[in-house]
Structures are given as C-alpha cells and as structure tokens.
C-alpha positions, 0 to 999 in steps of 0.5 A, spaced: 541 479 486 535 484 483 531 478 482 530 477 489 527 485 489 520 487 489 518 491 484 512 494 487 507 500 483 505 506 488 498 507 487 498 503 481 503 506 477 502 513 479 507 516 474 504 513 469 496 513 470 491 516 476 493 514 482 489 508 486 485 506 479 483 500 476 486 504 470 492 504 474 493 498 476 492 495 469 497 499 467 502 497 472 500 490 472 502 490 464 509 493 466 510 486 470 509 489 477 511 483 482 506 488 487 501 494 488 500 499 493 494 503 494 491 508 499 485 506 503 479 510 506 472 509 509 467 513 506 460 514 510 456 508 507 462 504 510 465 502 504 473 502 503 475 505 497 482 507 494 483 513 495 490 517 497 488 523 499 483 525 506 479 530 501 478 529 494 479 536 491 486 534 488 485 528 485 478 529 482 472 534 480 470 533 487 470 537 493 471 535 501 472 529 505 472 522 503 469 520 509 463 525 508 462 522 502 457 515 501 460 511 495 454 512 491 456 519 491 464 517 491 462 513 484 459 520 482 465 523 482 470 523 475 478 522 478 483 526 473 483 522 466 476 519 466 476 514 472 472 513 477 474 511 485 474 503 486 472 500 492 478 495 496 473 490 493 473 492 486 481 493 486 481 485 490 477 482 485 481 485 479 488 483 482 485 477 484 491 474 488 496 474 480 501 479 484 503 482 492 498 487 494 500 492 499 493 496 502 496 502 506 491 503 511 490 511 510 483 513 513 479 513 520 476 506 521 479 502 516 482 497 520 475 492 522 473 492 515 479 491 512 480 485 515 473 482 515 475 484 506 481 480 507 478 474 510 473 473 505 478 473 499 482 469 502 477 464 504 471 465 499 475 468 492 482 464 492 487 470 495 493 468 499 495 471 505 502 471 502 500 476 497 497 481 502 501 486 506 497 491 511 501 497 512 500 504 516 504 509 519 498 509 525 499 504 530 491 503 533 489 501 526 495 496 526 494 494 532 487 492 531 488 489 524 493 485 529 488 483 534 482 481 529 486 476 525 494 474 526 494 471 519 495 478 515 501 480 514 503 488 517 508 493 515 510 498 519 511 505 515 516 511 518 518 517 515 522 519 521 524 514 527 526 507 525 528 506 532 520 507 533 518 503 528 522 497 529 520 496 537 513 497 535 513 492 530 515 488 534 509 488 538 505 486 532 509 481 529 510 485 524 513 482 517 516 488 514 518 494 515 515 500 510 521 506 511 522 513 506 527 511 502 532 517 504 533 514 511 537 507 508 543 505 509 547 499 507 547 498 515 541 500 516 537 496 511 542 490 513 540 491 521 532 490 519 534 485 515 536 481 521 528 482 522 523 484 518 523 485 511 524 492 508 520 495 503 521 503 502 518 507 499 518 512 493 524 512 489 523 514 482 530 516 479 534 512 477 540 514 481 537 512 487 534 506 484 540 503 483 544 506 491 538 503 494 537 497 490 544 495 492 543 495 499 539 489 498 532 491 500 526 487 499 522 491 495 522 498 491 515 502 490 515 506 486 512 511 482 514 508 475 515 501 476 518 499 470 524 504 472 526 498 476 
C-alpha cells in the first residue's frame, strides 16, 4: 500500500535546504521524491518566481514585497545558504517532467502566466500535463486557471472547511484535494476518495507520517521527504 503513496517535497525539501531553490529541488530529487511542491508569485517585470512568502524579509537579505520587485532586482537578492530566487521557467526546465510538480498559486495575478508557462513546456519542452498539479487555496486564480486551459490538473487546498473545498472543486473538475493533514481521518480521506484525489500537507514526523499514511491518501508533503 505505501507504494502507491506520493512522496512529495514541500518546497523543495525544506527541511533539508532553502525553501523554493533549484538547491532544494536537487536535493529533494536526489532523496528520490516522486513530486515537488513549490510557491509561485508575480514579480513587477511579470515574471513568476518561486518564492513562498509576499515579502522577502524572512527568507532573504532582502526587504519588502515580492511583487514590488522586478526580477533583475529578485536575482540581486541572496536567500539563505547562498541561493538565488528561481523563475517557475527555471524550476520547469530543471525538472523537466522527471517527477510530479506541484505549483501552489500563491501571489496576486499568477494564474494567466502560469497557464501560458504550463502550455508552452507541455507543447514545446516535453512536459506532460500529468505531471503537473495547479493548486491554490484562492479560488478566483483557480477558476481562471480552469477557464484558460481545461487540461491542467487543479487542486483545492484547505486548512479549515473540506465541506467548502469539496463543493468548490467540483466546480472546476478538480483532481485533487490539497487539506492540512490535522483534519484527516480514516473516514474523511475515505470519502474524498470517492472524488479527488488527496494530497495533504505538511507532515514531518513520523508518528503522523505512519497514521496518515495508514488512511490511504494519495500523496504526502513533507518538509523531509526521506522520512516517508
């Protein structure tokens, strides 16, 4: 049965390396991930980079928001452990399709250009749509998302009402359901399943890891994917 579990990297392996880098990623890959999840947000030239936070202040020797920032200023900026803030190109490119990549839509006015990045590596670099997964816990940017292209895979992620989450994917043919892990239960995940796909998140210890494994989710991120 854990086979058929997902082991997927929460930013990379963010309890191994800085969170949302190429380094990350890497690392994360080598740990043998079955999928990546990452952070994106729209910078002022109009990029998406990877990125978690609105502000770069926690992650990074920089200050203020994100979306203030042009990428020629983003690429300036050192994250902890000597990294640099990657582009949702750069981060599609070095993937390139070898494991599930889940792009969490974070920041305001991701969704056209997330779309229009996910086409293009499908179309011209190799990708398949199976192995992308758009998640968000704001519905407008899921809904466009939903609108522009019907081939990309959404998720719906919930921290506080599954009832709410589940009527909403429906919506938008959802494939998966994205909940914090401290709302499962056998019969919680038992019931999605009956519809979605479920993909919790971010369970790093391993007395949790082995209760939520047990209820048969389809994937797991975590922090430390190797604990899984």
């Amino acid at each position: 049965m854990d086979n058929s579990i997902l082991k997927i990297g929460h930013r990379g392996a963010k309890g191994h390396l800085a969170e949302n880098t190429l380094e990350s990623i890497k690392k994360a890959l080598q740990l043998g991930v079955d999928g990546i999840e990452i952070d994106v947000h729209r910078c002022a030239s109009g990029q998406l980079v990877v990125f978690h936070d609105f502000t770069l202040d926690r992650m990074t020797n920089g200050t203020g928001e994100v979306s203030k920032h042009t990428l020629n200023q983003l690429k300036q900026v050192e994250v902890k452990g000597h990294c640099q803030i990657p582009t949702l190109s750069e981060v599609l490119t070095f993937v390139n399709n070898k494991c599930l990549l889940n792009i969490e839509l974070k920041g305001h006015d991701t969704a056209e250009e997330a779309s229009r990045l996910i086409a293009f590596f499908v179309e011209k670099k190799g990708w398949d749509y199976k192995n992308i997964i758009v998640s968000s816990f704001q519905k407008e940017l899921l809904q466009t998302v939903f609108k522009i292209n019907k081939n990309i895979p959404l998720g719906v992620l919930t921290d506080s009402n599954l009832d709410n989450a589940v009527a909403f994917a429906k919506t938008i043919k959802a494939v998966s359901i994205h909940p914090d892990y401290t709302m499962l239960t056998h019969e919680v995940v038992e019931n999605l399943k009956k519809d979605f796909k479920v993909f919790t998140y971010t369970v790093n210890n391993l007395k949790p890891i082995k209760r939520i494994k047990s209820y048969g989710v389809d994937g797991v991120i975590s922090d430390f994917p190797n604990r899984l």
